[in-house]
N, C-alpha and C positions, 0 to 999 in steps of 0.2 A: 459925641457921635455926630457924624456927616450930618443934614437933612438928606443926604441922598440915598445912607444906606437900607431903609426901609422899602423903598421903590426897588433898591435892585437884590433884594431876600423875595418881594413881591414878583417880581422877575422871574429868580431863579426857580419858585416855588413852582409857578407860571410852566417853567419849560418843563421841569422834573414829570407832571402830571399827563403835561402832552405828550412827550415820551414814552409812557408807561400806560396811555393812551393805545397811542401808535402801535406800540410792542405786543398789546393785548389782540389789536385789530390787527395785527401780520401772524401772529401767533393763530388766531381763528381761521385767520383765510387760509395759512396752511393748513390747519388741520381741516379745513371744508374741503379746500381741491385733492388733499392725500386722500379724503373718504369718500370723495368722487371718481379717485381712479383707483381703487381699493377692489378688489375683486369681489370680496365681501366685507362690508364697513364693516358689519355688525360681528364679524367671528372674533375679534382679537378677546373681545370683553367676555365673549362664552365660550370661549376654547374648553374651560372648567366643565361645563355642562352638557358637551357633547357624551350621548351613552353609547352610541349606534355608529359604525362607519362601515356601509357597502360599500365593496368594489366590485366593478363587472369588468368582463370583457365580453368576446364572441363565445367561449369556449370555456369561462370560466366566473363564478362567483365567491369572491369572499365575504363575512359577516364579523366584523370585528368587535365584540360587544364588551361594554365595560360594568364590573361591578363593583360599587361603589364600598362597598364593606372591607372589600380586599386589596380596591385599588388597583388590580389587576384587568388584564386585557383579554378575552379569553377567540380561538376561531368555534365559531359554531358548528359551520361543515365540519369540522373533526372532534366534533364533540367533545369541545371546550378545553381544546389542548392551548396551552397559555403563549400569549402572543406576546413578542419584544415590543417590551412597554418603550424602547427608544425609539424602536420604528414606527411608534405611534405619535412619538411627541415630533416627529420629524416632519411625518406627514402634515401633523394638524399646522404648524409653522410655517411651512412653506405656503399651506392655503391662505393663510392668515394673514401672510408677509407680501402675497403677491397681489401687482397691480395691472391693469390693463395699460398696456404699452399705442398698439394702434389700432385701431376698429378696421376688419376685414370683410370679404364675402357677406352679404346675407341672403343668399340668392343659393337654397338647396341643393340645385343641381353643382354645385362650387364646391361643395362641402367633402366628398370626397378627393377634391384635389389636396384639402389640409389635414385628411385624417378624420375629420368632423362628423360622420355619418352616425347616425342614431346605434349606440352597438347593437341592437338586435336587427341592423338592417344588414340582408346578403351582401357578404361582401366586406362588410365592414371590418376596420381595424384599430377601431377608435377604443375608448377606455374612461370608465365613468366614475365617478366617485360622490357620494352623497351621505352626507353629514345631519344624523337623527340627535333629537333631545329624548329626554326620557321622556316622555309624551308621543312620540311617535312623532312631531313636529319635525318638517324637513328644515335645518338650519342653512345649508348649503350644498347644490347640486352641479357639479361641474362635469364634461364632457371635454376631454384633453385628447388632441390629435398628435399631429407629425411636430417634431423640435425644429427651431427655428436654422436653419444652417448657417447662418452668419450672423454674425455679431454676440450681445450678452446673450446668456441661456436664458431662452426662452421657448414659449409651448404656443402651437394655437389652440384655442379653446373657443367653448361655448359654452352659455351658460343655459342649465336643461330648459327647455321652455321658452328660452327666447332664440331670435333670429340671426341676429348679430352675431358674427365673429370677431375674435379679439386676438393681436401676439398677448402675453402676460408673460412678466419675470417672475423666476424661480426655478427651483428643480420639481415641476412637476410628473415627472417620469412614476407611472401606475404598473408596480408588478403582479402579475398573477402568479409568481413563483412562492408555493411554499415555503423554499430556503430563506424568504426574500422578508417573513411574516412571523415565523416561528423560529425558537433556538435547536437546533436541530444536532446537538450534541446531545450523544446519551450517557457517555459514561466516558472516563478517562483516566488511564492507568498507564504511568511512566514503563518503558519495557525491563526496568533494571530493577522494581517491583516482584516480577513474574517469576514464579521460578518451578512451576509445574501445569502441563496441560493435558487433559486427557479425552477423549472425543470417541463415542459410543453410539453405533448404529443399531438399528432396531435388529439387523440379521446376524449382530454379533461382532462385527468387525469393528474391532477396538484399538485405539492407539494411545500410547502412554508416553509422555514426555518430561523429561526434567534436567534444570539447570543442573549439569554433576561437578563443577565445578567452582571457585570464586570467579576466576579470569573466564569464563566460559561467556562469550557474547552471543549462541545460540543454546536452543535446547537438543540432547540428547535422547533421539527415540530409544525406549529401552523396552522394549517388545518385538527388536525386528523378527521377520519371520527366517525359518531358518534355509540358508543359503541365501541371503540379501543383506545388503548393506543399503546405508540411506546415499541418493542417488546424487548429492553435492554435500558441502559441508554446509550451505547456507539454508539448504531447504525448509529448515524449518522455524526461518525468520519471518514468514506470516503470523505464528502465532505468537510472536511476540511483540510484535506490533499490534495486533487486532483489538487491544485495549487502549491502547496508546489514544487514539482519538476513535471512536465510533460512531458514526453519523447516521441516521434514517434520511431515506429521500422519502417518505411518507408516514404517514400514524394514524394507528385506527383503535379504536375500541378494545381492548381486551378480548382475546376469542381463543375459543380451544382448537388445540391443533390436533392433525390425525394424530394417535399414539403408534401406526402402525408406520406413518412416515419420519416420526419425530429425531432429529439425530441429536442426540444429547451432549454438551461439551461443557467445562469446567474448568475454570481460570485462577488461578492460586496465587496468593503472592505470599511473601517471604515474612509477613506481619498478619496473616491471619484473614486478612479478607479471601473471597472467592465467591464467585461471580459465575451463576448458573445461566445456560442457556441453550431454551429449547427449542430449535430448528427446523423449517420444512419449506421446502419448496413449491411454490404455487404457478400454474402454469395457465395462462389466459390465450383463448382462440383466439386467430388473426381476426380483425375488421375487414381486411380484404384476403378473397379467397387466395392463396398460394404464396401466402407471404409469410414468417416464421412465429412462430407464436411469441406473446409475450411470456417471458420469465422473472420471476422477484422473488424475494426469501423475505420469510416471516420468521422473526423472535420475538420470543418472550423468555423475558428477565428475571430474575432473582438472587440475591443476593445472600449469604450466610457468612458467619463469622468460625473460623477453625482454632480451637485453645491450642492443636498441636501444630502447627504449621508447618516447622521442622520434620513432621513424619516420611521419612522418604515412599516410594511405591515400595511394598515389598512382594510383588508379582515375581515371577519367572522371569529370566532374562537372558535376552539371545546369546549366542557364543559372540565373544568379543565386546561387550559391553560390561565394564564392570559395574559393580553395587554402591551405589549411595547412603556412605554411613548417616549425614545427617546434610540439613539444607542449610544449617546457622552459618554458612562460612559463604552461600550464596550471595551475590553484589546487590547490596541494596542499602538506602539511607540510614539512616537511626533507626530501629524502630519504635515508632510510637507506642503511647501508652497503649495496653489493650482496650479500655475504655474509649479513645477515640475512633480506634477503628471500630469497635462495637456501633457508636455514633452514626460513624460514616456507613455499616450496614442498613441504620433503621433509615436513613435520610433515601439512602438507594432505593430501598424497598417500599420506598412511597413513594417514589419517581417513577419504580416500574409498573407497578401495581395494575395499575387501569389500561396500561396502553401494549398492543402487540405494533411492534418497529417492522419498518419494510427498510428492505436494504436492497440496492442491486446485487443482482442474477450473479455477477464477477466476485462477489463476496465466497459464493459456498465452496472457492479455494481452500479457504479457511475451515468454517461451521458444518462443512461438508464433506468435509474431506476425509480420503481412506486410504487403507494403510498402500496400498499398490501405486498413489501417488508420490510416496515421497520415499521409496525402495527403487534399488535394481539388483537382478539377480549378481551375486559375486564372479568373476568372469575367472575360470581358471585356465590357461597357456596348455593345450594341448599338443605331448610332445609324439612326432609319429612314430610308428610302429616300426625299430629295426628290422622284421623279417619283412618290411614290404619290398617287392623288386625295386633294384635299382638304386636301395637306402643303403650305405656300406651303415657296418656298425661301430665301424671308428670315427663314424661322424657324432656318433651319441655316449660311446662307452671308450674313456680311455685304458686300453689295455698295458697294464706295466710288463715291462720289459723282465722275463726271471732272471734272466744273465745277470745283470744289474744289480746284482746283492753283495752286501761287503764281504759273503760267503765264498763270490764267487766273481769278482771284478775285473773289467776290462783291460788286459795289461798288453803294449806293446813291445815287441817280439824287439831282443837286444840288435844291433846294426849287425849286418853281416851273415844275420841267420834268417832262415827261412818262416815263414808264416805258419804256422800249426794251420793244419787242413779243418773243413769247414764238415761238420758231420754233415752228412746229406739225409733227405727223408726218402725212408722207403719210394722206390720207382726211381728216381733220380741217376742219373748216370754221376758216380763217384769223380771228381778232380783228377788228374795225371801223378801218380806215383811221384815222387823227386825224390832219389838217391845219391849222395856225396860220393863220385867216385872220383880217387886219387890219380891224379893227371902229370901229374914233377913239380905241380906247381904247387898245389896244393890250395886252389884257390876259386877255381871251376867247378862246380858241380855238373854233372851229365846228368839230364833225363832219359828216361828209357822213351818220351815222346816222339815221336818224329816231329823234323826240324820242316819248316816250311821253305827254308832258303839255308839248305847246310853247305859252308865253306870246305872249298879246297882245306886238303891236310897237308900244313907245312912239311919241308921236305925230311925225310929221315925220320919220318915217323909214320906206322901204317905198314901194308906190306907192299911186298916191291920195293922199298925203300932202304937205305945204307944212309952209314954215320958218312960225311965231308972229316 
């Protein structure tokens, strides 16, 4: 072996260590300057441990609180109706991920130029957000203004408490929309499931519907009232959609509703489910005098399971609508075991349990609806009255001809002979007698008529006259 090769293993050892030096000292310094411009160094590592996230605006607070047994997210203002745990993991990320871009304003009067104003000061349009440990410990408090208009997406911000304003990257955008917090589906039933509905007001007016056919892609009212038909063919495509997806724009606590407003409806499908729901209208005074009041419908849910699901209605049924021997031939997928639909009742019925849904006002088309909306009276062609002046009655009645019988048929007169005379009706002045009187020719008949323009008598014939 060289003498040399010792010196240059010493060498290499030499560089490998400096390098690995270097690489530890570039590695630190990023991760110093990333946690200097880090929104908050410290969140990444406690994302885990946040229990608590307020959100404010001017006009609105949410409480997102977590519990730790379930894992789950729940909102407090709605007494702990469960929050989308992605929109959770979204938020805490973006805080976590975002850096301060450039240092802005720190000069108060400035702050409403970026959004920045304290939210509870007049005027403001800013939006806060503040990250609790379970300790009550504030982890993270940000005040997020107007988005940046150019360039990467960015927010200005501040951070609570201090002075300085900042752009920072990320999708900081703070909703205060319920839709925006909670899953705000409540039930969802394909329309080719459905195959009976029936809708039941407190004053009696009742309407009963059902698929009567396989190929039928709406339902048949079969209780029309008598003289109405339903007033399109399609009308009664709301209620086959209205399970389809059903959405609350709000959720409140379980509460009893009038029973004297309540409109009762029931939603059937062709495997046994059916889906109770009890209806009422709730009407809130304007905030400003002369303006329309608010409107929103309130349900509550429940669910049961039908062994006969096939049982057609067997009510009374208007003229023109026939009977429903059975719904098994109705359009719908396989049906499921009865066990899983049983399943799928007890899962419902503990979804609905606690909470009355708010739906908009535009809804009680549907939950609300009565029989006079989806009829019109049958129109029947009124023909006028023959005796009126001025109506002939051969305009409405064709009178047949009696001549006209094979008893008694229209025959025209051989050549050369006269027309059989016309009877005349009583009053009528009778036609001119015509008599064949013999002439030498035998070929002329004379009328006993007077002639309006009677000819000279050729010669030798007449009196006064002689044979040539």
């Amino acid at each position: 072996m060289s003498s040399k090769t010792p010196l240059l293993l010493a060498a290499a050892t030499i560089a490998l260590g400096s390098a690995a030096i270097l690489l530890e000292s570039n590695r630190s310094a990023n991760t110093s300057a990333e946690a200097q411009t880090a929104l908050f160094p410290e969140l990444k590592s406690q994302v885990g441990s946040v229990a608590q996230i307020v959100i404010q605006s001017s006009d609105e607070t949410w409480t997102l609180s977590h519990d730790p047994e379930s894992n789950q997210w729940s909102l407090l203002e709605r007494s702990g109706y469960a929050v989308s745990p992605g929109r959770v993991a979204t938020l805490l990320g973006s805080l976590a991920r975002s850096k301060r871009l450039q240092q802005k304003t720190s000069n108060p009067e400035r702050y409403g130029d970026l959004g920045l104003d304290d939210v509870g000061a007049e005027g403001s349009n800013s939006s806060q957000v503040s990250l609790h440990l379970v300790d009550g410990t504030t982890l993270a408090s940000l005040i997020i203004g107007r988005s940046r208009a150019q360039g990467t997406e960015a927010h200005y911000v501040r951070l609570a408490g201090e002075a300085a304003s900042w752009t920072a990257s990320g999708d900081l955008h703070l909703s205060t929309d319920l839709g925006d917090w909670v899953e705000t589906l409540v039930v969802q039933v394909p329309a080719t499931r459905l195959t009976k509905v029936d809708v039941l007001h407190p004053d009696g007016d009742t309407i009963r519907m059902q698929r009567a056919q396989k190929e039928d892609s709406t339902l048949t009212v079969m209780n029309l009232p008598q003289g109405n038909e339903a007033s399109s063919e399609w009308v009664t495509s709301r209620f086959t959609s209205a399970m389809t997806s059903l959405n609350f724009e709000d959720v409140r606590t379980r509460m009893d509703l009038d029973p004297t407003q309540v409109v009762k409806s029931s939603f059937h499908t062709s495997d046994g489910l059916v889906i109770h729901v009890a209806s009422q209208l709730e009407t809130e005074d304007p905030e400003v005098p002369g303006t329309a009041p608010t409107e929103r419908l309130l349900l509550n849910l429940t669910a049961t399971f039908d062994e006969n699901p096939s049982a057609p209605w067997n009510g009374p049924l208007a003229p023109g609508v026939e009977a429903v021997e059975s719904l098994d031939d109705a359009p719908t997928e396989e049906a499921p075991d009865p066990a899983v639909v049983q399943a799928e009742v007890k899962a419902l019925n503990e979804q609905f349990a606690a909470w009355t849904y708010v739906l908009p006002a535009y809804r009680r088309s549907v939950f609300l609806c009565r029989m006079d909306e989806l009829v019109k009276p049958i129109v029947v062609e009124e023909v006028a009255d023959p005796a009126e002046p001025g109506v002939e009655l051969d305009d409405f009645i064709e009178i047949p001809d009696e001549t006209l019988t094979p008893e008694n048929p229209v025959t025209e007169p051989p050549p050369g002979e006269p027309e059989a005379p016309d009877e005349s009706s009583p009053g009528e002045e009778a036609p001119p007698k015509v008599t064949p009187v013999p002439d030498g020719t035998g070929t002329e008949p004379k009328s006993d008529a007077p002639k309006d323009n009677p000819q000279p008598e050729p010669p030798g014939e007449g009196s006064g006259g002689g044979q040539l």
